[in-house]
C-alpha positions as CSV (number, residue, x, y, z in Angstrom):
1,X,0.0,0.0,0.0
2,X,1.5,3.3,-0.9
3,X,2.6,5.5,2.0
4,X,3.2,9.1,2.0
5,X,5.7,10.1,4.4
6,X,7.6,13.4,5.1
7,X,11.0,13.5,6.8
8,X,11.4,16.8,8.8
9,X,15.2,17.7,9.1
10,X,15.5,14.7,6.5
11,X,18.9,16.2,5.3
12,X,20.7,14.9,8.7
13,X,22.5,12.1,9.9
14,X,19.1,9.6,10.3
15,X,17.3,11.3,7.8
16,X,19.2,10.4,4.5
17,X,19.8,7.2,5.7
18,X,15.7,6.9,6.3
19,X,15.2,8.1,2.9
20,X,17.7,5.9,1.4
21,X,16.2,3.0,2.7
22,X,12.7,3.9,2.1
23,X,13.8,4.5,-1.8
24,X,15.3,1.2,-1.4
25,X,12.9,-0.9,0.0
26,X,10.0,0.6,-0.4
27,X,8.8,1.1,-4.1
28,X,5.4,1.9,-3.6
29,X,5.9,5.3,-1.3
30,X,6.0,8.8,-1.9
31,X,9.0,10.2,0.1
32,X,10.2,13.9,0.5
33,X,13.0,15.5,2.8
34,X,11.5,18.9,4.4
35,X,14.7,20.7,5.9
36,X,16.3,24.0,6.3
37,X,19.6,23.3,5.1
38,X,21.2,24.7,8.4
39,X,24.4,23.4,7.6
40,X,25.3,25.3,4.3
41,X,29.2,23.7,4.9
42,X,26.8,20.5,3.8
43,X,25.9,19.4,0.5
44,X,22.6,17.3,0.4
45,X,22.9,14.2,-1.4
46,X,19.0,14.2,-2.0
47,X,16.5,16.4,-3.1
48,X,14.2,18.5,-0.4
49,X,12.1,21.3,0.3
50,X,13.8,24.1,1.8
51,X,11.7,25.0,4.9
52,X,12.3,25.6,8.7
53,X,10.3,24.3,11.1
54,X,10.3,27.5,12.7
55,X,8.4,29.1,10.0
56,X,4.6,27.6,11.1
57,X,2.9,29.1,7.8
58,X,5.1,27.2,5.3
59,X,5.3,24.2,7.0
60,X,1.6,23.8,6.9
61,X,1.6,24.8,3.2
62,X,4.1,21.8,3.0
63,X,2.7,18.6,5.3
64,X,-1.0,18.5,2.9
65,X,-0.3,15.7,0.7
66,X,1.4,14.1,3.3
67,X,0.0,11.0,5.9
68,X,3.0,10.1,7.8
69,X,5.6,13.1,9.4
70,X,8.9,11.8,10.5
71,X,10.2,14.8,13.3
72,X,14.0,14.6,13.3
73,X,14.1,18.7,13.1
74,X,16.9,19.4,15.8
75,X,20.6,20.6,16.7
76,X,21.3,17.5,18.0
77,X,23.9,16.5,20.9
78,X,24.7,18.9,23.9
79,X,28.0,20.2,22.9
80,X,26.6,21.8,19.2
81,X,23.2,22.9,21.3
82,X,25.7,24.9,23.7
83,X,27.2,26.6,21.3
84,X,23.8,28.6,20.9
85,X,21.0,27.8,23.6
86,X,18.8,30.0,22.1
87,X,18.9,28.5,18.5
88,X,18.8,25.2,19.9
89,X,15.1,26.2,21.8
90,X,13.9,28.3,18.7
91,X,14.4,24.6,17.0
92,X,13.6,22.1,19.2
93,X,11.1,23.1,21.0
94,X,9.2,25.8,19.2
95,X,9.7,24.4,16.0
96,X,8.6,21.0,17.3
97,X,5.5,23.0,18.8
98,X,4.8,24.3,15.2
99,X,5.1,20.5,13.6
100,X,2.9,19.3,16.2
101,X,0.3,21.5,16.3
102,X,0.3,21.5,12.0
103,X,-0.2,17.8,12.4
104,X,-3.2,18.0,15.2
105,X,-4.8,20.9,12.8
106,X,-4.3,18.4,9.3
107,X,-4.9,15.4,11.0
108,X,-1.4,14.1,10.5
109,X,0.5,10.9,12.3
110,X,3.9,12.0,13.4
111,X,6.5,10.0,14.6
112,X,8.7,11.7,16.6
113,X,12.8,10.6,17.3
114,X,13.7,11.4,20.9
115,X,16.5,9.9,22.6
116,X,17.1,7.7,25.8
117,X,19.4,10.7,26.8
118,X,16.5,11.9,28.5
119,X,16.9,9.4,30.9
120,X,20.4,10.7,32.3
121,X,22.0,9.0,34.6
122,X,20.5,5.9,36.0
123,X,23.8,3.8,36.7
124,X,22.8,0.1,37.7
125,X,19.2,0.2,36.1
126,X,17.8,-1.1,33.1
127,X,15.0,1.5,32.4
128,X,11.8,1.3,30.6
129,X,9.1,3.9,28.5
130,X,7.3,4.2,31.7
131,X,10.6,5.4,33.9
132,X,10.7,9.0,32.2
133,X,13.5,10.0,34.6
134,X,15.2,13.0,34.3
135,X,18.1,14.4,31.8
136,X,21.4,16.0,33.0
137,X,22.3,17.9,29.8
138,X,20.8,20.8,27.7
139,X,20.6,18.7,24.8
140,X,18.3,16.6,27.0
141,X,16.3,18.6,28.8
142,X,15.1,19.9,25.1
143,X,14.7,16.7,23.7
144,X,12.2,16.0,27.1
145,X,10.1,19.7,25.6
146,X,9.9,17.8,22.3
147,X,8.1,14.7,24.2
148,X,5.8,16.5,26.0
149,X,5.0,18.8,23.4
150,X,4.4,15.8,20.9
151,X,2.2,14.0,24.0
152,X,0.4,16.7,24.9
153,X,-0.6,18.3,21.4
154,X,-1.2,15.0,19.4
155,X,-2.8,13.1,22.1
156,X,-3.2,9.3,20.7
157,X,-1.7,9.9,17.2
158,X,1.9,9.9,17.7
159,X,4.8,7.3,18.0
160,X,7.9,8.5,19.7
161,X,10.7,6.5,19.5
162,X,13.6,7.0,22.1
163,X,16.9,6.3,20.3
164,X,20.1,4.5,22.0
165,X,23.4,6.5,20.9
166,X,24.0,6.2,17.4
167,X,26.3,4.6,14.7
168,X,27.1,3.4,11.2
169,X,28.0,4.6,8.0
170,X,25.2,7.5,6.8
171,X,25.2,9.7,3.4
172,X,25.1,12.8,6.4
173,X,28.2,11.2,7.7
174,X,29.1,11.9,11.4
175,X,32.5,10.8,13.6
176,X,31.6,12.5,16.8
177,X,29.6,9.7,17.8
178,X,31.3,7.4,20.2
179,X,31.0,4.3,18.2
180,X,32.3,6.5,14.9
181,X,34.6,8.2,17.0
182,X,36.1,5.6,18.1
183,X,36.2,3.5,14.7
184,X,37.7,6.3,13.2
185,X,40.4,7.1,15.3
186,X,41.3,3.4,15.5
187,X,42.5,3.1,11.8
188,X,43.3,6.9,11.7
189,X,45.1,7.0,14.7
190,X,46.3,3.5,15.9
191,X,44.7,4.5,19.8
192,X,41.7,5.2,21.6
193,X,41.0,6.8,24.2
194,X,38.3,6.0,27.0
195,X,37.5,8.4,29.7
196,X,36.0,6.9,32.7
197,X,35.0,3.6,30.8
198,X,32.6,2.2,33.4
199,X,29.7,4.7,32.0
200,X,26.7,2.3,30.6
201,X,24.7,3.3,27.0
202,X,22.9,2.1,24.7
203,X,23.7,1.5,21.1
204,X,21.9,1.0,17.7
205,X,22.7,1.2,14.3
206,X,21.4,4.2,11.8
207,X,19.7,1.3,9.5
208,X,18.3,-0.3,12.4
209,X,16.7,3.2,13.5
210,X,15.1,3.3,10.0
211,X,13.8,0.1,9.7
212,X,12.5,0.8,12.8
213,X,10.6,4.4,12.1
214,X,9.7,1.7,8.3
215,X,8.0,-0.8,11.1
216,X,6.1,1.9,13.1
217,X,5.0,3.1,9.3
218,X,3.7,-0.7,7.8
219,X,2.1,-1.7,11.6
220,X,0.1,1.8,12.7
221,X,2.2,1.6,15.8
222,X,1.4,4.9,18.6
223,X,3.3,5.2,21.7
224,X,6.7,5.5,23.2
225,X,9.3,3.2,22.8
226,X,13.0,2.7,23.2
227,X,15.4,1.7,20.6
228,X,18.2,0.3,21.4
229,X,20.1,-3.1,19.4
230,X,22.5,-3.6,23.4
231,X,23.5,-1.5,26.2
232,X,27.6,-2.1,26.2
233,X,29.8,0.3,28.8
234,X,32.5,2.3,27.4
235,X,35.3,-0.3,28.1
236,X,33.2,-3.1,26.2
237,X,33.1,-1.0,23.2
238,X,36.7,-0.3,23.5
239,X,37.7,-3.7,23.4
240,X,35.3,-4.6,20.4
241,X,37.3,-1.8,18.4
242,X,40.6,-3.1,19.3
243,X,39.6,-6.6,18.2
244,X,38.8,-5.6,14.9
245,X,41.2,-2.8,14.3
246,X,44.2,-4.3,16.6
247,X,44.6,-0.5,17.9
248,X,45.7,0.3,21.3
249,X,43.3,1.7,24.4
250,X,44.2,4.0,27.0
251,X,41.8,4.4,29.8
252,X,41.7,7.5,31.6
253,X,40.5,7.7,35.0
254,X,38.3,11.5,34.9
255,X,35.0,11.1,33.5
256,X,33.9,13.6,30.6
257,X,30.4,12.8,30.1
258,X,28.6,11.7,33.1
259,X,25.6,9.9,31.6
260,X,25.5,6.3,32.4
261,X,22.4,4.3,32.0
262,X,20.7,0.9,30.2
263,X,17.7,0.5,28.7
264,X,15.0,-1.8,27.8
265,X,13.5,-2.7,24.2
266,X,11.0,-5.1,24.7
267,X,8.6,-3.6,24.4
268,X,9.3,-2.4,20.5
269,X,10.5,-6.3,20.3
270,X,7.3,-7.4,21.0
271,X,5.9,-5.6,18.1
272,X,7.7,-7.7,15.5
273,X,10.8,-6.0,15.3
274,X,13.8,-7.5,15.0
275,X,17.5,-5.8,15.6
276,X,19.7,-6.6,12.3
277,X,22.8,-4.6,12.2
278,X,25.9,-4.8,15.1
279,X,28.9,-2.8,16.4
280,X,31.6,-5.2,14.7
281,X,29.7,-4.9,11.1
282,X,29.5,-1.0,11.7
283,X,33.0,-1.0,12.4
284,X,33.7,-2.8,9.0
285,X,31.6,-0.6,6.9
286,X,33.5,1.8,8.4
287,X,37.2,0.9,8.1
288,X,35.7,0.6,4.2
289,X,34.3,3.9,4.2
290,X,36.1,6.6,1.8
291,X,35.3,9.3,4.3
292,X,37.5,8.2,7.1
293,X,40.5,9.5,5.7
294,X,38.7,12.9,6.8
295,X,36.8,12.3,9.7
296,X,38.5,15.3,11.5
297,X,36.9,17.9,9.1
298,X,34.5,19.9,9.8
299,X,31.5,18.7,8.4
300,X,31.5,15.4,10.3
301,X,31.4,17.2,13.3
302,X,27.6,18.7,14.5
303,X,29.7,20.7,17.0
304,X,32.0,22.2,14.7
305,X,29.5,22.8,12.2
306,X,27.4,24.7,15.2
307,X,30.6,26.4,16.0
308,X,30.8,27.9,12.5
309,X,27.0,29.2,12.5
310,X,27.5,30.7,14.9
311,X,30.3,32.3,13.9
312,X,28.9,33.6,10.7
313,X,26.2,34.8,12.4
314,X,27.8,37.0,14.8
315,X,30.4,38.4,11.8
316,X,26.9,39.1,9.8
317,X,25.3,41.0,12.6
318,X,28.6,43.1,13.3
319,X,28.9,46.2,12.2
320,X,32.0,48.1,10.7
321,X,34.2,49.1,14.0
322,X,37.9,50.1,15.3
323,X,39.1,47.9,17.6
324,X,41.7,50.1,20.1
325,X,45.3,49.1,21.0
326,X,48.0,50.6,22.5
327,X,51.8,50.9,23.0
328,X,53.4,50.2,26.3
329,X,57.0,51.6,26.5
330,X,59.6,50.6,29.4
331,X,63.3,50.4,29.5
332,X,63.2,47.0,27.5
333,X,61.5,48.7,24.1
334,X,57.9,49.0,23.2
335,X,55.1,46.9,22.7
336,X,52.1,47.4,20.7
337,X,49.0,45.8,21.4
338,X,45.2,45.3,20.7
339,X,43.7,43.0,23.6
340,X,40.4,43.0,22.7
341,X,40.7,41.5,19.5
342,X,40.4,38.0,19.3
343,X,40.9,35.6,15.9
344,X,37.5,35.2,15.7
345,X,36.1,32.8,12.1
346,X,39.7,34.0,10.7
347,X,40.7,31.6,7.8
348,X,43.8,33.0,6.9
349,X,45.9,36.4,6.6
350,X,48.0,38.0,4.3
351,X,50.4,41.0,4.3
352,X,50.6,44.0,1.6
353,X,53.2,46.2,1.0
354,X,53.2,48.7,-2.3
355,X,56.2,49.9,-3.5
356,X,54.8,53.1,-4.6
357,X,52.6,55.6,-1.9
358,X,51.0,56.7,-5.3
359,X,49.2,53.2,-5.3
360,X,45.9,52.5,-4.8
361,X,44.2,49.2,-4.5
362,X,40.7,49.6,-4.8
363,X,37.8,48.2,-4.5
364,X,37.0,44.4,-3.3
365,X,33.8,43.9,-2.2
366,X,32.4,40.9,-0.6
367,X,28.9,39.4,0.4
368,X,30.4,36.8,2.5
369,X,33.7,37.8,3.8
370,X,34.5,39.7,6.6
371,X,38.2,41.2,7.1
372,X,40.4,42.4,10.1
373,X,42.4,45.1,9.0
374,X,46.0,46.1,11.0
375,X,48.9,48.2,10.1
376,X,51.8,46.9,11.2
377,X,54.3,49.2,9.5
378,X,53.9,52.4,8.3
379,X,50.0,54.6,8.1
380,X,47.8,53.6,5.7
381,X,43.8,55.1,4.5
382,X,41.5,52.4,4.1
383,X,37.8,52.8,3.4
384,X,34.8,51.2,3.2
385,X,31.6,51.4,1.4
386,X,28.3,49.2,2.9
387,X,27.3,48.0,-0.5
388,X,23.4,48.1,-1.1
389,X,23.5,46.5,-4.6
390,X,26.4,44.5,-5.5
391,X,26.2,44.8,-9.4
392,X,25.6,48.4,-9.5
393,X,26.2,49.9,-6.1
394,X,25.0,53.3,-5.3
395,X,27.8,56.3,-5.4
396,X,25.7,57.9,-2.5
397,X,26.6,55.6,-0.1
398,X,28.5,57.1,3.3
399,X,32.4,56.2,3.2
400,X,33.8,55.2,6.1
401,X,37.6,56.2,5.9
402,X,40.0,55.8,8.2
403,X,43.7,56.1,9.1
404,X,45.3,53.4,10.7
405,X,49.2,53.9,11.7
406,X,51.6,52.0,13.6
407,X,51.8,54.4,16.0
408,X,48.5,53.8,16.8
409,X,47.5,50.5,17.0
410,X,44.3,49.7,15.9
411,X,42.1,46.8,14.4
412,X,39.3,47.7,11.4
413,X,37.0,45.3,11.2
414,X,34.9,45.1,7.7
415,X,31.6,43.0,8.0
416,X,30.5,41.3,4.9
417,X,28.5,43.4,2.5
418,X,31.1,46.1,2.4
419,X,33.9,47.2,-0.5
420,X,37.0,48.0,1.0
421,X,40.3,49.9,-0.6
422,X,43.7,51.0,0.9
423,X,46.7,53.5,-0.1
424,X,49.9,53.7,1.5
425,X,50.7,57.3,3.5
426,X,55.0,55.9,3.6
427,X,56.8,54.0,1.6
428,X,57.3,51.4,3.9
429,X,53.6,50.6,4.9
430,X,52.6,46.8,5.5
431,X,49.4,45.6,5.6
432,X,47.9,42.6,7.6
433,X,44.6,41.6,6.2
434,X,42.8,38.4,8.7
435,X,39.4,36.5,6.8
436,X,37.2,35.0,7.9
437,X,37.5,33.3,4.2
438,X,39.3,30.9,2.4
439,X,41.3,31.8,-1.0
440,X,38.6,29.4,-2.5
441,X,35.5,31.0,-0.4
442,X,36.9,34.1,-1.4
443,X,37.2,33.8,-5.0
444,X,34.0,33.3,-5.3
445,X,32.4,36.4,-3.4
446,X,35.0,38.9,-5.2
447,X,33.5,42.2,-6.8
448,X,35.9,44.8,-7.9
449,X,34.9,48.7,-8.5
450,X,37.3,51.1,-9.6
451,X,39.1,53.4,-6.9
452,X,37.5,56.3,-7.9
453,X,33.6,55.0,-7.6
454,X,32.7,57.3,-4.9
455,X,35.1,59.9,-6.0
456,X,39.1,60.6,-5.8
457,X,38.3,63.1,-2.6
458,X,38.7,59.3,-0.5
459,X,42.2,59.0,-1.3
460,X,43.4,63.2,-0.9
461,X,45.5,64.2,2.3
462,X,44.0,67.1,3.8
463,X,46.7,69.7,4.6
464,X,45.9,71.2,7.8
């Protein structure tokens, strides 16, 4: 029977491997991926529709043709949601308020992906749907808001399933997962590294989780269960890398992440499903996986990918500023200094020195890029134009000029959206230049205009 099913934040690390499957196995449904492309480091591997869930109007222009709403909208694990707390509740919870209350109003059937991490820490105890108990970690206590929300707002059509820690090879890949983590760093590394070790969790595999959200699909299952494939402590899953990778463990004694707790899947078992995929053929898929040769970068990391959000957000909503220094003299020399700046999304730098004070280099402009401007030798003017239309700017924009001189130590910082230009006052100026953009980024968010767009007066030294 056909099935028409819409996976919400189906561009993540569960959701292309749910739609895989689904494409895979099951002919006869209609499938889409609703997401908001968060991560724009990312590129999706399947088609979607761009929407957040944040954004209650579209989404229920969206979910129509739709039976069957898969909720895996989230910043998920506590260290990416700490990076911003108030992102992380704008998506969890209110946008999982939106989806819910979409689905009650269109008479939808969602199935919503919690975790057992709302548990937190019941050492010693295997514990069940019923023992809600009570989570240590922001990541957590958000996940808990998505429950009740889903509970209370879809009453008896909902299934929320309550995942174990997660593993396995995914088209979203991800290696800060401690079964990923520690595959990766096996074969990358040679070592491993277990802090604490005596910590209990529960594990299942990413295609177990889908055939899992495929069962609650086929059989009209509603309630809460827990999915896990077995509850292992840290140590066991140390020693069941190093038997297949032959890489060494070292166990440290301070404990990182506190959690420690087992959990009980009988309850799913006893509606027909069956656990297929384990650690050791995870770990195999793995060590055959093309993308472990990079598991360090960037994009296989939901922290690091948070990280740089939310550093592009804060360069976006900066505006064009000095940043103050100084110079502190004594009988050893002088120092110069600016100590509020900090590297902050900086790429690279590069330094600038013309050979001619009658140079100009003028004008880059940049949607994207940011830049951190410092003289490090020499004066310099540098200016900067907010541009309001990058093809054909507007020659009635204010300039910001400014002088910036070694003896004077000072930091410009250019926000995207500006142009920016620079002539030497001395003969021996340098230049540092910090982006928060790569040569490559760069290249592609270059405009040039010529020096005298908003007029020669910029460049002029006023005799006084």
């Amino acid at each position: 029977m056909k099935k028409n099913v819409l996976i919400v934040g189906g561009l993540g690390y569960i959701g292309s491997t749910l739609y895989s499957l689904i494409k895979e196995e099951e002919n006869e449904w209609n499938v889409e991926i609703l997401d908001n492309h968060l991560y724009k480091d990312i590129t999706p591997v399947h088609p979607f529709i761009e929407v957040d869930v944040r954004d209650k109007d579209k989404i229920s222009k969206n979910i129509k043709n739709f039976d069957y709403v898969v909720n895996l909208a989230a910043i998920v694990g506590d260290p990416a949601c700490l990076v911003d707390t108030n992102l992380a509740i704008e998506i969890n919870c209110i946008g999982t308020r939106n989806l819910s209350e979409v689905c009650k109003e269109l008479n939808k059937f969602i199935i919503h992906i919690s975790t057992c991490s709302i548990y937190g820490s019941e050492p010693n105890i295997i514990v069940k749907e019923e023992d809600e108990g009570f989570p240590i970690d922001f990541y957590g206590q958000t996940k808990y808001t998505q429950e009740r929300l889903v509970r209370n707002i879809c009453e008896n059509s909902f299934c929320v399933l309550r995942l174990g820690t997660a593993y396995g090879l995914s088209p979203r890949m991800r290696y800060d997962l401690v079964v990923n983590t520690f595959a990766g760093r096996a074969i990358n590394d040679k070592k491993i590294t277990v802090f604490g070790g005596e910590q209990e969790r529960p594990f299942v595999h990413i295609k177990d989780i889908s055939r899992a959200i495929i069962h609650v699909i086929n059989n009209d299952i509603k309630g809460i269960f827990n999915i896990q494939g077995q509850n292992l402590s840290l140590i066991k899953l140390s020693e069941i890398v190093r038997s297949i990778t032959k890489c060494d463990v070292e166990i440290k004694t301070e404990v990182i992440d506190k959690r420690s707790y087992m959990v009980d899947n009988s309850k799913f078992a006893k509606t027909g499903f069956k656990y297929k995929y384990s650690i050791e053929y995870a770990i195999q898929e793995i060590m055959n996986s093309p993308t472990i040769n990079n598991m360090y970068e960037r994009i296989y990391s939901n922290l690091k990918l948070a990280e740089r959000l939310k550093i592009k957000k804060l360069i976006q909503e900066s505006k064009i500023k000095i940043i103050e220094g100084g110079i502190a003299v004594d009988d050893r020399g002088s120092l110069s200094f600016v100590n509020d700046y900090n590297f902050f999304g900086v790429k690279r730098f590069y330094q600038v020195y013309n050979f001619s004070t009658s140079t100009i280099r003028a004008f880059h402009g940049h949607l994207k890029e940011a830049k951190y401007v410092y003289v490090a030798e020499g004066s310099a003017i540098v200016a900067a134009v907010k541009l309001d239309n990058i093809e054909s700017p507007s020659k009635n924009e204010k300039i910001n000029r400014y002088i910036l001189s070694e003896k004077k130590p000072q930091i410009l910082f250019i926000p995207p959206g500006y142009a920016n230009g620079f002539k030497p006052l001395e003969k021996r100026t340098r230049i540092l230049f910090f982006s928060t953009s790569t040569l490559e980024e760069s290249k592609g968010d270059d405009y040039r205009y010529p020096a005298d767009y908003w007029g020669n007066n910029i460049w002029e030294v006023e005799n006084r």
